[in-house]
BAFI-3210 file (N, C-alpha, C; in Angstrom, 3 decimals, decimal comma, padded with zeros to 6 digits):
// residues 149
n [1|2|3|4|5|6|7|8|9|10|11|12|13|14|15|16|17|18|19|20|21|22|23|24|25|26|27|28|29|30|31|32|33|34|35|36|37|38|39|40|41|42|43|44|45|46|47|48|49|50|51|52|53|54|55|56|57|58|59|60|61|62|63|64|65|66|67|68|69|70|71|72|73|74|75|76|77|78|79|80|81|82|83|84|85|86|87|88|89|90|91|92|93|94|95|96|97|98|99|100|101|102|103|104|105|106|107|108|109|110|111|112|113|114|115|116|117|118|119|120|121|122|123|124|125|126|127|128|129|130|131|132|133|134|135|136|137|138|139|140|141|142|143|144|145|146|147|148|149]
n.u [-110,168|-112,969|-111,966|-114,003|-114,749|-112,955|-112,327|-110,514|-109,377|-111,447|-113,604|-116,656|-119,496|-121,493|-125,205|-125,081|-122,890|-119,792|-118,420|-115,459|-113,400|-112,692|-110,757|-111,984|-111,268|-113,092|-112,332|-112,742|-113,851|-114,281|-114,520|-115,973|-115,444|-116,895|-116,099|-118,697|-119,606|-120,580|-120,147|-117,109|-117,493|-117,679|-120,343|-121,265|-120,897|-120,801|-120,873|-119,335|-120,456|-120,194|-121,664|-124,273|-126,604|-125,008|-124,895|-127,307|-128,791|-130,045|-129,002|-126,656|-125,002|-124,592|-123,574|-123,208|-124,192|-124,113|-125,449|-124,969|-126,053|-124,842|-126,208|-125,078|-126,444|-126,978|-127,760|-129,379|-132,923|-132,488|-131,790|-129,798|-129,064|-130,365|-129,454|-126,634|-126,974|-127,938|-125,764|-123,883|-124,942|-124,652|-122,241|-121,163|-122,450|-121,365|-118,897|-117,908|-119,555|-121,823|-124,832|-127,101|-128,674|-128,764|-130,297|-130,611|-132,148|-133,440|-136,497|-137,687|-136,280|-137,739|-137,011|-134,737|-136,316|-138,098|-135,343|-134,928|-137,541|-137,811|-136,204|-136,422|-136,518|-137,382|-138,977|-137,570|-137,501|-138,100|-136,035|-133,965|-131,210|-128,435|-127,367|-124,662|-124,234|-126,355|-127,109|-128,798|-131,544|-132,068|-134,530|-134,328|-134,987|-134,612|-134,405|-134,217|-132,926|-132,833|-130,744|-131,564|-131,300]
n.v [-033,291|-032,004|-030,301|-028,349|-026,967|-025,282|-024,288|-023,567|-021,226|-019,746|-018,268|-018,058|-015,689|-015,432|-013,967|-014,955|-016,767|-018,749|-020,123|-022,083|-023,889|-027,369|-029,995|-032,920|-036,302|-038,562|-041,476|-042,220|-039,768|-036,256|-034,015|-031,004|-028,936|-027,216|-026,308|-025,301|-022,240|-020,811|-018,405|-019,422|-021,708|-024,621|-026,272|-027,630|-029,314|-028,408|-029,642|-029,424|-030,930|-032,294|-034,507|-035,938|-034,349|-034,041|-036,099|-036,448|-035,668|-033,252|-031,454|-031,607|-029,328|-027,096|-025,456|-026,883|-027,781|-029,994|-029,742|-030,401|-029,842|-030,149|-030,030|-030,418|-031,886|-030,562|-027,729|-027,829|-026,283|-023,991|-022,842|-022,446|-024,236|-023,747|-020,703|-021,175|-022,511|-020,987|-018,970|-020,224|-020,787|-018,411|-017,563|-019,292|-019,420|-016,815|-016,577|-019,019|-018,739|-020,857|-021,972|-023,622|-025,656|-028,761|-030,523|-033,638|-035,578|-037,764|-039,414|-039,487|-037,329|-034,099|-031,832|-031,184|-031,167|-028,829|-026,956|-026,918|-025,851|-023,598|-022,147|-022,065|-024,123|-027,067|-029,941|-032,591|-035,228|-038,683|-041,144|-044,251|-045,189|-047,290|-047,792|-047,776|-047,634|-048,001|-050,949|-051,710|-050,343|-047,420|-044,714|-041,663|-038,543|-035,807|-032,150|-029,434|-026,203|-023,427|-020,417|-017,773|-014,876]
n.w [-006,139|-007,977|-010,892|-011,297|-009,590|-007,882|-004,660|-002,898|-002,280|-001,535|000,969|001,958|003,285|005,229|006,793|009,154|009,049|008,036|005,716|005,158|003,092|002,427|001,522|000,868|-000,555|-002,801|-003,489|-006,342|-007,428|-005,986|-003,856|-003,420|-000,315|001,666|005,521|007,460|009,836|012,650|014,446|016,716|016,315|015,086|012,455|010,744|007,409|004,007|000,794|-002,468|-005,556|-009,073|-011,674|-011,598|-013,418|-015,250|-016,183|-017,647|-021,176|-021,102|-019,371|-019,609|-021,154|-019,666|-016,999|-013,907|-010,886|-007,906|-004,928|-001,026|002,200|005,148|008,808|011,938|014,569|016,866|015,853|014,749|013,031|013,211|010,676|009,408|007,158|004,699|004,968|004,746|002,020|000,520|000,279|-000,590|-003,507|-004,077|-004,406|-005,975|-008,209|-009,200|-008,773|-010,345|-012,548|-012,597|-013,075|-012,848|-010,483|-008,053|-005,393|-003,652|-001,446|001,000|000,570|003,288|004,577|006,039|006,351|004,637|002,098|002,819|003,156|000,182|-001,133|000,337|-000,925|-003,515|-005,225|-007,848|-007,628|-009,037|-009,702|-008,371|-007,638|-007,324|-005,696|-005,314|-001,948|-000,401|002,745|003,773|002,538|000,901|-001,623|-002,043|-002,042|-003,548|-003,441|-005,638|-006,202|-008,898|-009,506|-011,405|-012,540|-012,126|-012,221]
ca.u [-111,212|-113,028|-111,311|-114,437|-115,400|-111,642|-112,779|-109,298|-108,861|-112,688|-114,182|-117,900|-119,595|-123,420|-125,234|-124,183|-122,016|-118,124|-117,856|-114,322|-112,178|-111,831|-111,384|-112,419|-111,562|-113,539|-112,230|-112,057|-114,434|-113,980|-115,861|-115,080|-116,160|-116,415|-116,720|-119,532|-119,011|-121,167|-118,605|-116,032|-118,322|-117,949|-121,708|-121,580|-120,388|-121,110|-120,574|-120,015|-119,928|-120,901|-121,900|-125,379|-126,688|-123,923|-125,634|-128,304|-128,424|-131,097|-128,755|-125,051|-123,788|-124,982|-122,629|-124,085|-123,157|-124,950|-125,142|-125,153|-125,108|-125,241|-126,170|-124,327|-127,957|-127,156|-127,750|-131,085|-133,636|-131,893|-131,780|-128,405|-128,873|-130,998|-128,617|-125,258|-127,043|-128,298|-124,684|-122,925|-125,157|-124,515|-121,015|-120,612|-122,618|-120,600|-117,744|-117,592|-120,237|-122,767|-126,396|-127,784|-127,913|-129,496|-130,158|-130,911|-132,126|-134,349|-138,540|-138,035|-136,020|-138,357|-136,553|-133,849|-137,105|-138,503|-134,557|-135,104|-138,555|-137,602|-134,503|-137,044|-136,054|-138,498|-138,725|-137,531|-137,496|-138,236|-135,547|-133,978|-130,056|-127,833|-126,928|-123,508|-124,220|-127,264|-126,481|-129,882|-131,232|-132,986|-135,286|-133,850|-135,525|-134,233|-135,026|-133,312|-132,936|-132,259|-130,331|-132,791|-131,149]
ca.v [-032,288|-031,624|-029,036|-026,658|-026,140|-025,180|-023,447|-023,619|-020,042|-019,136|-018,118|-017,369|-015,620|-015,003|-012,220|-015,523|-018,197|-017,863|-021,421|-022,529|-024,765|-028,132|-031,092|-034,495|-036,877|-040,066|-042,587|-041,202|-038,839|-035,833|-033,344|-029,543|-029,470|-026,027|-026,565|-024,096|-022,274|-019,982|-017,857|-020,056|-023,364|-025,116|-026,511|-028,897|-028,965|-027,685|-030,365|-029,104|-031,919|-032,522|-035,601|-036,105|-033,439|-034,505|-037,779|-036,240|-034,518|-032,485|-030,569|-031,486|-028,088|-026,182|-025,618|-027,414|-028,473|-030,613|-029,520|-030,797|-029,038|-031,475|-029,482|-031,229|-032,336|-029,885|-026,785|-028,195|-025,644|-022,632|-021,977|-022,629|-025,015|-022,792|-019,825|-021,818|-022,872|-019,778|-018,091|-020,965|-020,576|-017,201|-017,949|-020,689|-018,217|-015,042|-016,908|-019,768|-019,248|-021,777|-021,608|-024,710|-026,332|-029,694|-031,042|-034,921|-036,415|-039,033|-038,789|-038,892|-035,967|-033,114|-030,719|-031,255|-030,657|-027,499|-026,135|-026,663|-025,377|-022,048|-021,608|-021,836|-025,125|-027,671|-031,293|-033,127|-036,740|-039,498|-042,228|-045,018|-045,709|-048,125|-047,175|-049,083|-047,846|-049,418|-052,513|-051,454|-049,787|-046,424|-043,556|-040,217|-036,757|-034,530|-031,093|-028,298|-024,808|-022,637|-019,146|-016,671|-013,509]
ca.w [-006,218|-009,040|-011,155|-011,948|-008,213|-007,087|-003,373|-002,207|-001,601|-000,990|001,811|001,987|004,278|004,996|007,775|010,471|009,013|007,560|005,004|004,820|002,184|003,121|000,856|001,372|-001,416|-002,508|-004,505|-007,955|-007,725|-005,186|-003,628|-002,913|001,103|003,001|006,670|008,204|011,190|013,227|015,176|016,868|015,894|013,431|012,679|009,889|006,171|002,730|-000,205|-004,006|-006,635|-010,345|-012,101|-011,683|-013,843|-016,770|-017,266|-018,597|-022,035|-021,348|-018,611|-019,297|-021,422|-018,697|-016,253|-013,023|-009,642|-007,342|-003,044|-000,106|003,464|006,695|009,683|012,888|014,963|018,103|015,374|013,718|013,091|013,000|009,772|008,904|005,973|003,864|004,550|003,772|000,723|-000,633|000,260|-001,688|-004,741|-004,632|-004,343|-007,180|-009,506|-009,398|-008,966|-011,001|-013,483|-012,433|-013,629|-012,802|-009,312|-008,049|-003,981|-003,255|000,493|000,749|001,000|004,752|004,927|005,425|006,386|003,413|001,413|003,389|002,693|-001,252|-001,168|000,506|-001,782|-004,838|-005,870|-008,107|-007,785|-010,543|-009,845|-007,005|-008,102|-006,152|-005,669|-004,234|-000,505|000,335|003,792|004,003|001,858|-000,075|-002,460|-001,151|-002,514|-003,937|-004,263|-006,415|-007,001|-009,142|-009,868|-012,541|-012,392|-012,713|-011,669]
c.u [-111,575|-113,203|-112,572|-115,048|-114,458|-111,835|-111,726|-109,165|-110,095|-112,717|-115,577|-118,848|-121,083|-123,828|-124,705|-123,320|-120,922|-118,269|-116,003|-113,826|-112,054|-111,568|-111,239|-112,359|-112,496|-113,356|-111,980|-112,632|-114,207|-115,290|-115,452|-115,990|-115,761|-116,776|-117,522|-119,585|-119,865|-120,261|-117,583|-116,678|-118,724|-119,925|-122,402|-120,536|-121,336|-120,455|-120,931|-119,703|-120,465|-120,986|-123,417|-126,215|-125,953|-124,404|-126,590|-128,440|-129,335|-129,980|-126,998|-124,283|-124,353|-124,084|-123,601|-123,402|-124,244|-124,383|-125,977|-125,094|-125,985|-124,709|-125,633|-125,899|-127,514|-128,101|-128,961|-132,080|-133,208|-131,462|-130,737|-128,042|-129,165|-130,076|-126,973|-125,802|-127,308|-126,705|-123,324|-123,306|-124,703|-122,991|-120,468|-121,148|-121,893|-119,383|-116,942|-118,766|-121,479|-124,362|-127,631|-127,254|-129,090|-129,271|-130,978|-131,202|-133,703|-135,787|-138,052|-137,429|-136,350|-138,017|-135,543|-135,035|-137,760|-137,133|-135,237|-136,492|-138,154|-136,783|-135,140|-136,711|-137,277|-138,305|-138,622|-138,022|-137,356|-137,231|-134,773|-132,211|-129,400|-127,315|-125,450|-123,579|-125,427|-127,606|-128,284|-129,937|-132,284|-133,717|-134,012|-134,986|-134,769|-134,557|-133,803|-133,547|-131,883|-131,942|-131,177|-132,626|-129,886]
c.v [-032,065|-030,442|-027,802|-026,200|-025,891|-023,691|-022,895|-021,875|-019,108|-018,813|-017,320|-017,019|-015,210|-014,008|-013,941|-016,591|-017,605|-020,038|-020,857|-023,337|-025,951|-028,977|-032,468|-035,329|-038,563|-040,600|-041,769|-039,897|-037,828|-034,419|-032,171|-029,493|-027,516|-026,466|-024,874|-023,720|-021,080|-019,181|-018,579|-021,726|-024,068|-026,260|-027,055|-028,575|-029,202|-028,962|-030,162|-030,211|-031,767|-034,003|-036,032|-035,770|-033,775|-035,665|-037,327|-035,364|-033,352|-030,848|-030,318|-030,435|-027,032|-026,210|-025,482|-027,547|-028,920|-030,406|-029,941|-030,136|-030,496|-030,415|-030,905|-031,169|-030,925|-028,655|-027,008|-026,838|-024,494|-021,987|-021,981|-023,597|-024,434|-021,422|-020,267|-022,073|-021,758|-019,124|-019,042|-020,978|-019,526|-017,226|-018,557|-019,843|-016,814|-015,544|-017,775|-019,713|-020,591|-021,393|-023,090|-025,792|-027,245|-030,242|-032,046|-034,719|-037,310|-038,599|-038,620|-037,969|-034,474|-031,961|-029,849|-030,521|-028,911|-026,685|-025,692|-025,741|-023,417|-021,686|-021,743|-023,342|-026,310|-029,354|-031,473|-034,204|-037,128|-040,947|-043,439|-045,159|-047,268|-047,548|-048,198|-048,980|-048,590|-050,422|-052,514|-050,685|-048,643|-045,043|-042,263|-039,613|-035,878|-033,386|-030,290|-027,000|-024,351|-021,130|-018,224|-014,923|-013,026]
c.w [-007,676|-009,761|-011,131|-010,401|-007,274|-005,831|-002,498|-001,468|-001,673|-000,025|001,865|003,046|003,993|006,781|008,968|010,264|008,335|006,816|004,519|004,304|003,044|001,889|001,034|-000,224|-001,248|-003,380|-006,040|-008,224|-006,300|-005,253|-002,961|-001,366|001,728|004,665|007,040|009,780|011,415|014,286|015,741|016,169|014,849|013,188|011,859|008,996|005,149|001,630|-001,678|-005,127|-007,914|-010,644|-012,513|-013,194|-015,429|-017,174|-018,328|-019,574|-022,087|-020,597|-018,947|-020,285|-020,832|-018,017|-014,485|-011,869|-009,364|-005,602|-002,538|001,317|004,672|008,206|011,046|014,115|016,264|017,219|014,636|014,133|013,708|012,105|009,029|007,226|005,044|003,883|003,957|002,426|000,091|-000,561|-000,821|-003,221|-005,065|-005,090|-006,381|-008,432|-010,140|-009,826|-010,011|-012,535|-013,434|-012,692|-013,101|-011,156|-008,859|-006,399|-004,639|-002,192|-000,396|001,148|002,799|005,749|004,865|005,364|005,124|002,227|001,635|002,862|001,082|-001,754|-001,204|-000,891|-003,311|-005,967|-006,610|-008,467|-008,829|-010,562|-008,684|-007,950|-006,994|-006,722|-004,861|-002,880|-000,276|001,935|004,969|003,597|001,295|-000,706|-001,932|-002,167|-002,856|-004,179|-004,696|-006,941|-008,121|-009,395|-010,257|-012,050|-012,943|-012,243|-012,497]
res [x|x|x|x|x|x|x|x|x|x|x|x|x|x|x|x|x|x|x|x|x|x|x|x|x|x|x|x|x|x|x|x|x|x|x|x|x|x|x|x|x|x|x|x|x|x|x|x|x|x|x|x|x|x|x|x|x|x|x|x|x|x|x|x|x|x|x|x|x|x|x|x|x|x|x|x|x|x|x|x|x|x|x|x|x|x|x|x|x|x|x|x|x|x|x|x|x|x|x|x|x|x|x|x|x|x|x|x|x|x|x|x|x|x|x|x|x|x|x|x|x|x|x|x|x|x|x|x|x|x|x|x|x|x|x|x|x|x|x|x|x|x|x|x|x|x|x|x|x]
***
């Protein structure tokens, strides 16, 4: 896990979800993971990482993260992605000091976009990665947002 997003003994809660601590490592790099849960149901997960953000000198003595939330398809369009995310910024700001936060999905995720939108977020960049799971190389959108409160 990487040390500056230590969730271990978080728990964040919003007016209908309860995020819980998990962590999922990958390879060298790791990734602080809450699972999200709507009263007994769990109903995706929450992914906090850095890296991105540190490449670039425009952003890296900021203190940044980069999220992810992956709603589980039964729970689509209910709202749940946009409130886990605003309750984890709020989270990562109070808690950890964070000022600077950045979402990815690909152009043909509109909804991923509609989250960032609501949540005040401003495209940065359309860039392209390697996919290992699709053995190509695929689109990125990236927006971010700045702490303004």
């Amino acid at each position: 896990m990487d040390a500056r997003f230590d969730i271990s003994d978080a728990e964040v809660k919003s007016e209908r979800l309860v995020m819980k601590p998990s962590v999922i490592g990958r390879g060298e790099e790791s990734e602080s993971v809450f699972e999200i849960f709507a009263g007994d149901e769990k109903v995706g997960k929450f992914t906090i990482h850095g890296g991105w953000m540190d490449r670039h000198e425009i952003f890296k003595n900021i203190p940044n993260a980069e999220l992810g939330c992956y709603i589980d398809e039964p729970y689509w369009g209910r709202g749940y992605a946009t409130e886990a995310t605003r309750a984890c910024m709020d989270f990562l700001a109070d808690s950890l000091g964070i000022e600077l936060f950045s979402i990815a999905h690909t152009p043909k995720n509109r909804a991923s976009r509609k989250v960032a939108e609501k949540l005040g977020f401003t495209l940065y960049e359309v860039s392209q990665f390697y996919s290992k799971t699709r053995g190509r190389f695929v689109d990125d959108v990236r927006h971010i947002w700045g702490l303004t409160y």
